[in-house]
N, C-alpha and C positions, 0 to 999 in steps of 0.2 A: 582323343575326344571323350568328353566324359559320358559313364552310361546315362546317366540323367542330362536333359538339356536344360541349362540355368533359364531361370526367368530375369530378364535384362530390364533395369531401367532404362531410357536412352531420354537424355536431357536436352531439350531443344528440337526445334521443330523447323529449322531453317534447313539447306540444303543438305550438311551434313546429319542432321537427326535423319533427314526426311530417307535418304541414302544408306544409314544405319539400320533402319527400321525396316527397311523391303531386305534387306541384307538377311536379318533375321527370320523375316515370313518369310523370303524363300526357305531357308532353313528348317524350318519346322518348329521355330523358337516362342517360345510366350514372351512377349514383352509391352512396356507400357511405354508410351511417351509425355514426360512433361513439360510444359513449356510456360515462362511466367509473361508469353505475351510482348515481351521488347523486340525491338526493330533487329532484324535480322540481316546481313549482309548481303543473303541471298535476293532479300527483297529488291536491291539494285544492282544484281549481277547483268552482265550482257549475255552471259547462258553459250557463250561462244568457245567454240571445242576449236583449238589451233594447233598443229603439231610442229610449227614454228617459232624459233623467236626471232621475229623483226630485225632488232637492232643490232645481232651480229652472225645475223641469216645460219643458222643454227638448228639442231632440231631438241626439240625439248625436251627435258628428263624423262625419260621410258616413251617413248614421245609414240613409237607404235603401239605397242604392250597398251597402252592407255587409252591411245585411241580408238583402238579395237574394241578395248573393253567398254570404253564409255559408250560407241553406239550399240552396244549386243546389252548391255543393262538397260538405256531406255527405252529403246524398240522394246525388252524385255515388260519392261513398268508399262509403257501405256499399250500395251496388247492386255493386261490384266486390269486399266483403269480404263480402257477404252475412249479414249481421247488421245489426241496427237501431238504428240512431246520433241523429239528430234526430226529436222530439217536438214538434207545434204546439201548444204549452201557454199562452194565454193569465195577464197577470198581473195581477192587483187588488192597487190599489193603496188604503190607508186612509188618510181625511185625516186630517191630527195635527190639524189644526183648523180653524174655518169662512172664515178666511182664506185656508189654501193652498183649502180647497174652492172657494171663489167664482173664483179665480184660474182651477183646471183648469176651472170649468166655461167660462167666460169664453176659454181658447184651444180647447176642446176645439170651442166653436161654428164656427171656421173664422178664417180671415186670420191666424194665425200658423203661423211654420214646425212647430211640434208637433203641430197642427190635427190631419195626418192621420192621425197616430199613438196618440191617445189617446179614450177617451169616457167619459160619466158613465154609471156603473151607476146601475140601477132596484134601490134595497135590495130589491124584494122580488127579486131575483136574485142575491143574495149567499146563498151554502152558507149553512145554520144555523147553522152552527160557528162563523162570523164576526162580529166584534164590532166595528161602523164610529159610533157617537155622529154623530159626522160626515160619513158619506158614505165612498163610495170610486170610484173612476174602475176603467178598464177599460184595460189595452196590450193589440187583441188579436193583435197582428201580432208576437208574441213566442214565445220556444221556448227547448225547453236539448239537451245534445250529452251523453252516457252519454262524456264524456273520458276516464274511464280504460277503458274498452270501446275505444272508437278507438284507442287508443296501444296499450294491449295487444294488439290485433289488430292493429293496422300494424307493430306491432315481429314479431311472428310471421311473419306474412308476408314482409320484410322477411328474416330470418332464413330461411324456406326458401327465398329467392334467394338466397343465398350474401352478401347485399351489407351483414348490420350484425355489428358486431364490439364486444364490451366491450374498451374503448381509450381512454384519456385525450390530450388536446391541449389544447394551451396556444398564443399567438401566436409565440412564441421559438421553435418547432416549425417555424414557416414551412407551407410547400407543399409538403407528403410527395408522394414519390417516385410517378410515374402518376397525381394528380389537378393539376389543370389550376386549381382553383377551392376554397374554402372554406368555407361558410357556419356563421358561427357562431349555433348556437338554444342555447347553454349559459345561457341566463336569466343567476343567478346569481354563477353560472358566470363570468362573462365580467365581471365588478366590476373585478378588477383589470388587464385588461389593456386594457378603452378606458379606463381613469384617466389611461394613460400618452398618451393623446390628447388631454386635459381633458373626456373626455365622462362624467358621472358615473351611473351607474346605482345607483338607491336601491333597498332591501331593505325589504319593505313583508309584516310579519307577519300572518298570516290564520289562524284556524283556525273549522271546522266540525263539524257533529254530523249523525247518521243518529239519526233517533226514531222509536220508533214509540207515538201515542197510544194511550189507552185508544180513543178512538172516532176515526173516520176521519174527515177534514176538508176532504175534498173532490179534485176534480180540476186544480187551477189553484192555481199560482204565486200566494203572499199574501206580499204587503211593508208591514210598518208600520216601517221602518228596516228592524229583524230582517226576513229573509226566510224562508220555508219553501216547498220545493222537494217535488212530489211523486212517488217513486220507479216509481208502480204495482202495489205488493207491498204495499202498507198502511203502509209507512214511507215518512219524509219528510226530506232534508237540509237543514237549518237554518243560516244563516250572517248574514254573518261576520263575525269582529271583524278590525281594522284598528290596528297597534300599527309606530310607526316606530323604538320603541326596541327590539327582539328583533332578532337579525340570526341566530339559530338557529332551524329549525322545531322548534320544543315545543310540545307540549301544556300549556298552566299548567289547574292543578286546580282555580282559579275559574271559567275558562270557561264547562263545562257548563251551572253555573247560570246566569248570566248570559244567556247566550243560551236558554235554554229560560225564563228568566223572561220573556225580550223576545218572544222569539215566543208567548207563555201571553199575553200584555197584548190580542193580537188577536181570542182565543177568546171565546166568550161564558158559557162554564163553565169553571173550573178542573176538571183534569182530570190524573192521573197521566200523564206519560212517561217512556217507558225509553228512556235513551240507549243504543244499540247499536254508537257506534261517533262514538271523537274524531279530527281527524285535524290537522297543521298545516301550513304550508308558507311558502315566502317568494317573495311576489309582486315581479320586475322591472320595476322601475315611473320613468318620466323626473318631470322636472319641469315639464314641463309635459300629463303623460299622454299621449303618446306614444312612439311606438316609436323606435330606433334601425337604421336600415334602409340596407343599402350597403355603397360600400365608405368607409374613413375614413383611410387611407394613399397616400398617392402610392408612398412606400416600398414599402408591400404590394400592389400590387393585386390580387394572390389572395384577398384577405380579403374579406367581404361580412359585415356584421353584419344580425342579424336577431333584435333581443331589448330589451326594456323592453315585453311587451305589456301587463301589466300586467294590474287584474280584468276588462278586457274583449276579453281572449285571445279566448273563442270568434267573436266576432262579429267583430271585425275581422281574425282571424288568414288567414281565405284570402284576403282582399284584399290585407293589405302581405307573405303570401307570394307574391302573383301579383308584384308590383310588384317585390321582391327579385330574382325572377327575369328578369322581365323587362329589366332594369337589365342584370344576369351574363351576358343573353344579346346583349346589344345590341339589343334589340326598342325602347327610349326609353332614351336620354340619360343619364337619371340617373333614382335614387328622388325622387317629388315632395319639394317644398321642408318637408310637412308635418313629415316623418320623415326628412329629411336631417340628418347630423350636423355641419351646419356650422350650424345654427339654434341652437345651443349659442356663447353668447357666449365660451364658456372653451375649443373646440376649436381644436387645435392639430394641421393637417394633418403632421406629420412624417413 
């Protein structure tokens, strides 16, 4: 660690800046944040912490290590913003069918790595509202993050320190004048300037909905694909769709239904919703779902990238922000080999 602590730019103000930046003031770091003001991915994140993957009932990359660490970072943040950021919201999950069923019940019993993350629900313990033919299982070691609450409070904050500026940067910018350091969170942002490394970062279209039912449907997180997310206030956000060929955030005017169709397929009555709210955004996502984390120039080493988190920002975000940091400060070596950008067969150290 060096004896002076660098003064950090940090680029973007979406969930990775926002995660970069508390990184820091814990730290003891000076830093500024700039942001040129475009729509952010966090903007329509579902803010949902899962230590599961669904589709081949699995547990997810560092899938404790993360999850521990995501709720001990925002209980962390909002005990210092004072306002309430992480929810323990268990999630139910419905079989599509008596195959995957047999399967979770089968790791949920133990000796596989998912074992300890998931279980089989007792239907007479599923809300009435829920509609499982099949069965459903239990994550209950799962939660979600109010992300635009946290960013909007961390950018405010943030602003009465004197240290965020609406400011655009690009790489050709270099190491503006008194910081020492740069960290890029521009997501999208930042497509064309690791291209120029071979590192490609892919644009991965998502949008969601805010409903609220005729009748309420409970307290916990329900995924049959579609998921539905519960706000507290009687509505619920619903997501998402996944579209590789959009490379703009728009809303398309099919969506709505589509997804209130898929989430209505869970219900056990059809039942009126009013959408109150469409939103869309463009998730920075690798090829192999992970991050891009570091630095990726010899030429620059002011540069530190920190973006591809992709739809599982919230849960892993303060971990490969500790590690980003870590790295900038000389505390280890290098970012691990997971989310190193030399794991990219096409990078091109210039």
């Amino acid at each position: 660690m060096p004896l002076t602590l660098p003064h950090v730019l940090v680029v973007g103000d979406g969930l990775a800046g926002c995660l970069i930046a508390w990184e820091l003031h814990f730290r003891g770091c000076s830093f500024a944040v700039w942001s040129d003001g475009s729509p952010a991915a966090s903007d329509v994140a579902a803010g949902m912490s899962n230590p599961v993957s669904f589709r081949r009932i699995l547990p997810q990359w560092n899938a404790r290590e993360q999850q521990d660490e995501a709720r001990a970072r925002y209980q962390l943040i909002e005990s210092h913003l004072g306002t309430s950021l992480w929810r323990n919201v268990p999630i139910v999950r419905i079989f599509p069918n008596q195959e995957y069923a047999d399967l979770w019940a089968e790791r949920a019993a133990g000796g596989h790595g998912v074992s300890p993350f998931i279980e089989v629900m007792d239907l007479a313990n599923l809300h009435e509202s829920i509609k499982a033919p099949c069965g459903a299982g239990l994550v209950p070691d799962a939660g979600w993050v109010n992300v635009v609450a946290l960013t909007k409070a961390s950018r405010s904050k943030w602003q009465e320190n004197g240290c965020w500026e609406q400011r655009a940067w690009k790489m050709d910018d270099g190491c503006p004048e008194g910081f020492d350091a740069v960290v890029d969170c521009r997501g999208i942002g930042a497509v064309e300037d690791l291209a120029s490394f071979g590192l490609e970062l892919r644009r991965n279209h998502g949008e969601v909905l805010r409903v609220k039912p005729a009748v309420e449907w409970g307290e916990r997180i329900v995924n049959n694909v579609t998921w539905a997310l519960p706000l507290g206030d009687g509505t619920y956000r619903v997501g998402s769709t996944h579209r590789w060929d959009i490379h703009e955030p728009i809303c398309l005017d099919k969506t709505p239904e589509v997804l209130m169709e898929g989430v209505s397929d869970a219900r056990t009555h059809a039942q009126e919703l009013e959408c109150l709210e469409h939103r869309a955004g463009l998730r920075p996502t690798c090829f192999d779902r992970r991050p891009i984390l570091g630095v990726v120039s010899k030429a620059h080493p002011h540069y530190h990238a920190c973006v591809g988190w992709g739809a599982r920002g919230v849960t892993i975000g303060p971990t490969v922000s500790r590690w980003t940091i870590e790295a900038l400060l000389g505390e280890r070596k290098a970012v691990p080999d997971d989310v190193n950008p030399k794991r990219f067969p096409t990078f091109t150290e210039n």
